[in-house]
N, C-alpha and C positions, 0 to 999 in steps of 0.2 A: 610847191610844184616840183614836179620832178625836173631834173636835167635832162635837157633837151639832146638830140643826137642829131646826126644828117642823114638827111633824107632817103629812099631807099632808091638807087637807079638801076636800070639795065643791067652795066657790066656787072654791077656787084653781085646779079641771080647769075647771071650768065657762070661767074667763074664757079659757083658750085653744080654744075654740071655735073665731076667728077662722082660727086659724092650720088648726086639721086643716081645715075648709072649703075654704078654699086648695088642702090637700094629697090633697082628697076623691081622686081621680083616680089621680093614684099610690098613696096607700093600697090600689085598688082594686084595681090591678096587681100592686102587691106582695102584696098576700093571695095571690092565686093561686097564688105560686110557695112563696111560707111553709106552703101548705096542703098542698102534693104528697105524696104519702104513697107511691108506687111509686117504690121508688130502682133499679130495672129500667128507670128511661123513658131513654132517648139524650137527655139534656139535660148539656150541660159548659159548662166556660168556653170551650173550642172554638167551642160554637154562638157565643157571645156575639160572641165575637172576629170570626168570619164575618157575622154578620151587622150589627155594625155597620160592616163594609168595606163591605158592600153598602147598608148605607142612608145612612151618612155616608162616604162614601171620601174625598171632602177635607178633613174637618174635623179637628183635631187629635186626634190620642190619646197620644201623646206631648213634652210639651216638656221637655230637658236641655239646660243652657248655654246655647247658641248654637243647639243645632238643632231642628228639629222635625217631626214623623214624622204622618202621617196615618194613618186608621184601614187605610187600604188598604194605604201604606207597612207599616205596624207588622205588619197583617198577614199579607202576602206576604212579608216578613222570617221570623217566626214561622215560614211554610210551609216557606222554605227549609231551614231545622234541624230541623223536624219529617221533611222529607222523607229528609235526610243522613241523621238517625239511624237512621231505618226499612233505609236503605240498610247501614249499619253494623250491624244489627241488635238494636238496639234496639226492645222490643216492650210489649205490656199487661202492667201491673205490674212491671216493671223500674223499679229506684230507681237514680237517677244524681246524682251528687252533685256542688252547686254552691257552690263557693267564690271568690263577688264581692259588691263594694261595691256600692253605687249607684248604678249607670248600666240603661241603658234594655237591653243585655242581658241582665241576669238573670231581664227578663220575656219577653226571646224565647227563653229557655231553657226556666224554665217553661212557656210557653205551648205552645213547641213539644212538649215533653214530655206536657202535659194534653191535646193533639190527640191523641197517640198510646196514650192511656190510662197513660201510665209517670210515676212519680213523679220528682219534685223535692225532692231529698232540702236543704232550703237552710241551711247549715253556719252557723252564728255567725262572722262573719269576726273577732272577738275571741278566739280560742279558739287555744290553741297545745297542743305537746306532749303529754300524756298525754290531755287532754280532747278535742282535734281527733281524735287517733287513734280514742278511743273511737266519737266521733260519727260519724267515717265508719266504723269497722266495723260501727257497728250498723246503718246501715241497707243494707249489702248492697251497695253500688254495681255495676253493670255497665258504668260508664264514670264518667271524673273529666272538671268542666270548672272550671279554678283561670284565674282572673283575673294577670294580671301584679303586680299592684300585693300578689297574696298568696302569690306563688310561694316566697316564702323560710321562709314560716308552714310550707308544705305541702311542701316540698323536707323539711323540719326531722324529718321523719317517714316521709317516703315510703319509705323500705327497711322499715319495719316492716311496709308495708301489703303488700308483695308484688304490687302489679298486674299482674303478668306477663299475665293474658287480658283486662283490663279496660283500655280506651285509656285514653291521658292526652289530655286538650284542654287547648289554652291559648286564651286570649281577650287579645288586645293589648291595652292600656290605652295609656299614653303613649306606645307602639314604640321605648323605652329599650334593650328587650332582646329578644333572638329566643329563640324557642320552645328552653327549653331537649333535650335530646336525645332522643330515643325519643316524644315528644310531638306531637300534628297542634295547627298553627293551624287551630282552629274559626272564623274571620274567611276566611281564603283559601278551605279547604275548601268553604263554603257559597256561595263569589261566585255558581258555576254551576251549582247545582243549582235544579229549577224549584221556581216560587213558584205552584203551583197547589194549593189547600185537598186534601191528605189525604185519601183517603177513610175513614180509621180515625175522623175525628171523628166520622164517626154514627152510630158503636159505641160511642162513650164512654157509659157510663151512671151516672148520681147518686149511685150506691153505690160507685163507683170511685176509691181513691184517687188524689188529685191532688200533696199536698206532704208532709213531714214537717217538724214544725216543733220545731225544738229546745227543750224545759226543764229546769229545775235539778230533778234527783231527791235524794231521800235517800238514795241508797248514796256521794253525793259525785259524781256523775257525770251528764251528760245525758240526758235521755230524750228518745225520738221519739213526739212527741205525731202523728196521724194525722189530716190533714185530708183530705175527700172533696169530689169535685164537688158535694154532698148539702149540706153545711156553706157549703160557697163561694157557692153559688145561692143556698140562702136569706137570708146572711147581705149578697147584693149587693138582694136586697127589703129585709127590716127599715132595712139601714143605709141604703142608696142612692135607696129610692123610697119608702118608711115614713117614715123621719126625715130624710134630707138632701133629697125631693125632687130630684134631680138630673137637669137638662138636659145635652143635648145644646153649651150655650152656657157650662156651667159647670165650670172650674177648680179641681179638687183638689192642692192642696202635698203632698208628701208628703219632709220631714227624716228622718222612723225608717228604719231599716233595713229593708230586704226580706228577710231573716230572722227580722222580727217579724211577727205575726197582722194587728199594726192598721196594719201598711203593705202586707201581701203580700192579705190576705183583705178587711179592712174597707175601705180608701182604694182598694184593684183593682177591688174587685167593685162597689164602689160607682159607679166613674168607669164601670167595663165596662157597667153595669145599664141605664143611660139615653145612651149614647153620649158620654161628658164625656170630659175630659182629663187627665193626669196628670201634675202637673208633680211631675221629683224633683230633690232635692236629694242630692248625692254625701254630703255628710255635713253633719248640724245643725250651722248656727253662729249664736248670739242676736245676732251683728253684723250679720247678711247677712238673718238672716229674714224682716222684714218687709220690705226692699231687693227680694228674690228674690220676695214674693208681688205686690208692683208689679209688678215687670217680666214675670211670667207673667198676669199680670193671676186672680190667682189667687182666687175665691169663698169657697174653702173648704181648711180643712187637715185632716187626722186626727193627732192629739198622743198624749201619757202625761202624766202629772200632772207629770215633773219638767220636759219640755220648757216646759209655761206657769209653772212657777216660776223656770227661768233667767230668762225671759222679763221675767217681771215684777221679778226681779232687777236686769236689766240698766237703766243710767239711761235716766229720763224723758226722752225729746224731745219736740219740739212739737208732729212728725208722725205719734204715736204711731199715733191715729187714723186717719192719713189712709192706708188703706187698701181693699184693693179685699174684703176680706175680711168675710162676715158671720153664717155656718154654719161651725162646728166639731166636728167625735167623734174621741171617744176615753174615753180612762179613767185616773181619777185626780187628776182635779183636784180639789184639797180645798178644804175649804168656808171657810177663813180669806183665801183670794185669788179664791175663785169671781168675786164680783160687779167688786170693783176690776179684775181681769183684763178681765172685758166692758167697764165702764165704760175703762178707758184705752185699752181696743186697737178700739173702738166693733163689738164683737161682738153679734150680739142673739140668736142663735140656740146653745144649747151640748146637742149631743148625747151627752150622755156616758152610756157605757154600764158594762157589769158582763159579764164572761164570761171564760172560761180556753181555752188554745188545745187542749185535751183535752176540756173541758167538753159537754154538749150541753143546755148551756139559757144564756139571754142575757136581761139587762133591759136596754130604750133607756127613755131620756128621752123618749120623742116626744112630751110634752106640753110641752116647752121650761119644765121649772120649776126655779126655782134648787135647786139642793145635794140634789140625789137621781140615782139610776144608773137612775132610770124603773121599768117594770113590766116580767114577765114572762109571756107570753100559755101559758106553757109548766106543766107542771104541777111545783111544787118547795114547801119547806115550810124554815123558819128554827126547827132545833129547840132549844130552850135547851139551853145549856152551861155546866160547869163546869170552866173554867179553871184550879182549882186542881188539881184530879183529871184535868184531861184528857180529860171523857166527854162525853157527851152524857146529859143527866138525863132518865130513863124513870120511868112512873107503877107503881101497881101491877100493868099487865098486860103491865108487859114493852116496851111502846111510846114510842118520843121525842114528850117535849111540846111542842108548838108554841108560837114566842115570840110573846104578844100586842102588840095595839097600842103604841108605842113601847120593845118591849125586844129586845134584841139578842140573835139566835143564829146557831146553823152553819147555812151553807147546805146543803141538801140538795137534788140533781134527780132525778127522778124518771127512772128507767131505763125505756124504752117501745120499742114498734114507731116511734113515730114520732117519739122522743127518743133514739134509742141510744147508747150510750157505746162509740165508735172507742175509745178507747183510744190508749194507745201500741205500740208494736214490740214490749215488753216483758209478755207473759203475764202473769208474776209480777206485776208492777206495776200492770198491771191489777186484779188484784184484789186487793192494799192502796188501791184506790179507791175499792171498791164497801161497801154496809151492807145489808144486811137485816134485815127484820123490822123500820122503821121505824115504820109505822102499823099492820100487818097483817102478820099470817103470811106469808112465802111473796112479799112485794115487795121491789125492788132498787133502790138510790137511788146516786148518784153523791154522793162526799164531798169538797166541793171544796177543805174546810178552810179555808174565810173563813168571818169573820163578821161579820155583815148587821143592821140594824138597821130591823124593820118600820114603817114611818112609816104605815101604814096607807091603803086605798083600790090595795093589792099592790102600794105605790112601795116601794122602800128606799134603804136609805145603808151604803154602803163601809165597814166598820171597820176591819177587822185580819185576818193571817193568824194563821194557827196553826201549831204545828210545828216542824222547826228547817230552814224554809225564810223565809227576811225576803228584803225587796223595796228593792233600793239602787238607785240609776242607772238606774230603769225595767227593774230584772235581778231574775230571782230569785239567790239566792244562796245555797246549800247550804255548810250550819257543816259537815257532813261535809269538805267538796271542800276548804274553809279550812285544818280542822283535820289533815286529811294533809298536808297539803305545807306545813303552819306548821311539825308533829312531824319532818319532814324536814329541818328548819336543824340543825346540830350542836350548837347549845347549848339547845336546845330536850328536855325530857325528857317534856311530856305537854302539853296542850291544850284549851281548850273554845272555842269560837267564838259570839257570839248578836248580837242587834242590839241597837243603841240610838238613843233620837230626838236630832236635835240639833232646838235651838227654830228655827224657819222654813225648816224644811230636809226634803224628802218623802222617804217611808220611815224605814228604820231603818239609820243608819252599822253597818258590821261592827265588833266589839271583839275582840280575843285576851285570854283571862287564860291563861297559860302558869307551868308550872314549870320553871326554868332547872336546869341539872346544873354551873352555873358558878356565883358572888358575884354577886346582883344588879346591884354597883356595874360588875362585867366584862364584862356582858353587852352584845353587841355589833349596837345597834340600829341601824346602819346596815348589818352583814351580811345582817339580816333584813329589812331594805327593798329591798336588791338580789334576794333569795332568794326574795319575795312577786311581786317584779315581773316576774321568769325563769318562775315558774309558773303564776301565776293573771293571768285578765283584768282590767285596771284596775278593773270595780267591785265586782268579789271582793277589793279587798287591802284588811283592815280599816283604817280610821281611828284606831282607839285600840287601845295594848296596855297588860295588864295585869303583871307578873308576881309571881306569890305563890310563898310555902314550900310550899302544897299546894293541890292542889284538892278540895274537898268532893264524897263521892260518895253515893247512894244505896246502901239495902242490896243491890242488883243492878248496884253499880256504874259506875252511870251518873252525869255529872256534876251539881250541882244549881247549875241554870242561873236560877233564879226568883231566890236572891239576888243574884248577879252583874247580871241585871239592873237589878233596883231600884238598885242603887249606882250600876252605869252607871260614867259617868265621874269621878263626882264628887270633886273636888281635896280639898273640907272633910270628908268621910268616909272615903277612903283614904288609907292610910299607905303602900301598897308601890306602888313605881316607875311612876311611870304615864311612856307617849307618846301622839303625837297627830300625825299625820299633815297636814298642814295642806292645803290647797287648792293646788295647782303645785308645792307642795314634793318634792324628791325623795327625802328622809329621813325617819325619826323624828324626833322634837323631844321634851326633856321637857316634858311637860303640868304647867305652874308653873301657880301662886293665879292670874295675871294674864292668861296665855293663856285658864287655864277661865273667865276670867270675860269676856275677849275673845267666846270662844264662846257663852256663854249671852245678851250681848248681841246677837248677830248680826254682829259686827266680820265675820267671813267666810264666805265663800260656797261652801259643800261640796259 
């Protein structure tokens, strides 16, 4: 569980007064669009994008590397692709699915695509083999666009997909290598096509999806969580003009990957809301970070709790400070490095929020107070739970009790007209999400399976998920997805997968306890670091393995994962074979008295 904080009272809203005053203005603005209740109106990211070529056309809206794109540039870019596609036949509601890193294409893909009402279907570029395949069949594609730099991931699979009616695009990256066969370079194709705004954009309406965004399900496999213009708007108020204030003068970083919410949805909409800039990073590095938010002259970043723990990881220099940076969102920063984190990197402003990319309710920090995920203006309820049972505890009539002032329960949101739950792709999984008969007969609440601790005055704090979903590498990580393709090594006979904390280290590392069909002593832990590595994305390959003569099951067969747990890793209470994965190592290693205790002091950095 997370470290606990104090509660939130009176004086402590009161003394940031100073700050909402300031933000009177934009707060003002952004109400209006958090208020919209007809998801029929022609409002998208389209409009945004047009209208800030027309009121900033020279100002930045893109800076990567070396170059830099104006709002006019970026947008008459966008038109062009939007245009091609429409040519190609691409239409409203058509998902097209995109497979690139971070560069400033995968938002003229997007974008182009949200002018046209058609989704962006945006693929996890970590994702190989069984899991890629999955992810693009589910969402239907009517065209492929794979980046160079990921054509070997997507080659690896392509005969399964069958695209015979669906084009393939390729997008150049380094020009290493030409379009392989049967494929259009999306680069050439668009030189000459005009760069005049669509007119589909002022058909786009609020209620139309805009992206799919990938998560870890419980069947072992990705879901397509469903973002809308509807979620995108609001979410460029709350974040961009509610809590970052964002000008037209001011510089968003953006390290996470554009396959994530808090770089494609929060850090976009945010920069898009008020005309700012968005500077990206190809990919996070703690060397370069603060180097790169200098030289973009960067205001502001959007994080995850483990990006400001590498961070604050990484040694102390003199210029820690010395940057251009002083507003930050995201989520996840825990409350053992909160203030040190501000204090060294001279942060004064931390927006950290609370929300799931399925979800339709959000808490911001907008009152800039230490170690809470802010409030929710939204209607939702924190109902006590029972952890050991797995429920939610109801009174005598049948109903979840609300967790009072400083106690911890599940999140619950309130399913509405003007909160609805998009859901994902997936029907069924839809409604493993939903509860009723929470308060009252006959109501429907979204069940996000965190839980939340009410600090009272409707602030809260972060604690834990639930499930056999844990959170490693800023990833979910399905013990399902683990545990098949652990079962799949040949000396492997059966499997559990769960998480566990290491001390100063966010989330929960992945564990295997496994039953071998070989002599423990035979067992061949470096077959099954190569066989982890072949299948799952780096922050799906556990860190520690177990292996026992058997595993304990429930009377329905299920494995019982509460003790494995609590033992964890532990060197002085297990007798059978332990490994451990180490930081850059490319093996198992056995977990000796002196590495665990290596680990429990912080010697390494996971």
């Amino acid at each position: 569980m997370a470290e606990s904080t104090s509660l939130i009272n009176l004086s402590q809203i009161n003394s940031c007064a100073r700050l909402l005053i300031r933000k009177i203005p934009s707060i003002v603005e952004g109400l209006k669009y958090i208020r919209k209740k007809d998801k029929n109106e022609a409002l998208s990211i389209g409009t945004y994008l047009e209208r800030n070529a027309e009121k900033y056309p020279s100002l930045p809206a893109i800076l990567y590397e070396d170059s830099c794109y104006t709002h006019r540039q970026f947008n008459e870019w966008i038109n062009r692709y939007a245009n091609y596609f429409t040519m190609q036949g691409i239409k409203h509601g058509d998902a097209v699915a995109i497979l690139l890193e971070n560069r400033p294409e995968i938002l003229v893909c997007a974008g182009a695509l949200a002018k046209l009402g058609a989704i962006a279907a945006l693929i996890h570029t970590q994702q190989h083999g069984d899991a890629l395949l999955h992810s693009l069949l589910l969402c239907n594609p009517k065209a492929y666009v794979i980046g160079e730099e990921l054509m070997d991931s997507f080659q690896e699979i392509q005969s399964k997909l069958n695209p015979e009616d669906e084009p393939l695009y390729f997008l150049p990256d380094t020009n290493q290598s030409r379009p392989p066969k049967g494929y259009i370079n999306l680069a050439e194709a668009t030189k000459n096509i005009s760069f005049q705004n669509p007119p589909s954009t002022t058909s786009v309406k609020l209620k139309d999806p805009c992206f799919y965004v990938y998560t870890s399900g419980t069947t072992g496999l990705p879901k397509a969580a469903i973002m809308t213009h509807f979620r995108w708007i609001k979410a460029s108020a709350g974040f961009g003009m509610l809590a970052l204030n964002m000008t037209p003068e001011d510089v968003i970083y953006v390290a996470l990957p554009f396959y994530h919410n808090n770089a494609i949805t929060v850090a976009w909409s945010s920069a898009a809301a008020r005309g700012s800039t968005v500077a990206i990073s190809r990919k996070f590095s703690v060397s370069r970070f603060w180097e790169d938010t200098r030289k973009f002259h960067a205001t502001a970043f959007c994080y995850i709790g483990e990006l400001c723990r590498y961070l604050m990881n990484h040694s102390p220099e003199s210029n820690d400070a010395d940057n251009p940076v002083y507003k930050i969102i995201g989520n996840g920063l825990r409350l053992d490095i909160w203030k040190d984190f501000k204090k060294r990197f001279g942060i004064s402003e931390v927006y950290e929020f609370y929300a799931a990319s399925e979800g339709n309710n959000a808490f911001v920090n907008l009152f800039n107070l230490d170690c809470t995920v802010g409030i929710s203006p939204l209607p939702y309820m924190l109902a006590t739970y029972d952890i050991a049972a797995n429920a939610t505890l109801r009174d005598k009539n049948g109903f979840c009790i609300p967790a009072k002032r400083g106690e911890i329960g599940l999140m619950l949101a309130k399913v509405t007209e003007k909160t609805p739950f998009d859901g994902y792709t997936n029907k069924e999984a839809n409604e493993r999400k939903l509860m009723r008969d929470v308060l009252k007969k006959g109501d429907l609440w979204f069940n996000t399976g965190d839980l939340l601790k009410n600090l009272g005055f409707r602030h809260a704090q972060f604690i834990d998920r639930l499930g056999d979903t844990f959170r490693w590498k800023g990833e979910n990580v399905s013990t399902t997805e683990v545990e098949e393709v652990t079962n799949k090594f040949p000396q492997v006979e059966e499997s559990t997968t769960y998480g566990v904390q290491i001390p100063k280290t966010e989330g929960r590392a992945g564990m295997i306890s496994l039953v071998s069909n070989i002599p423990p002593q035979q067992f061949d832990a470096i077959g099954l670091t190569d066989h982890l590595h072949h299948y799952l994305p780096h922050y799906a390959i556990p860190v520690f393995v177990r292996i026992q003569s058997e595993l304990q099951v429930t009377g329905t067969f299920k494995h019982r994962k509460m003790e494995l747990k609590e033992q964890g890793y532990d060197r002085y209470q297990i007798e059978d074979p332990l490994y451990v994965l180490l930081p850059n190592a490319k093996q198992y290693v056995e977990l000796t008295e002196k590495r665990y205790q290596d680990i429990l002091d912080g010697k390494f950095n996971f």
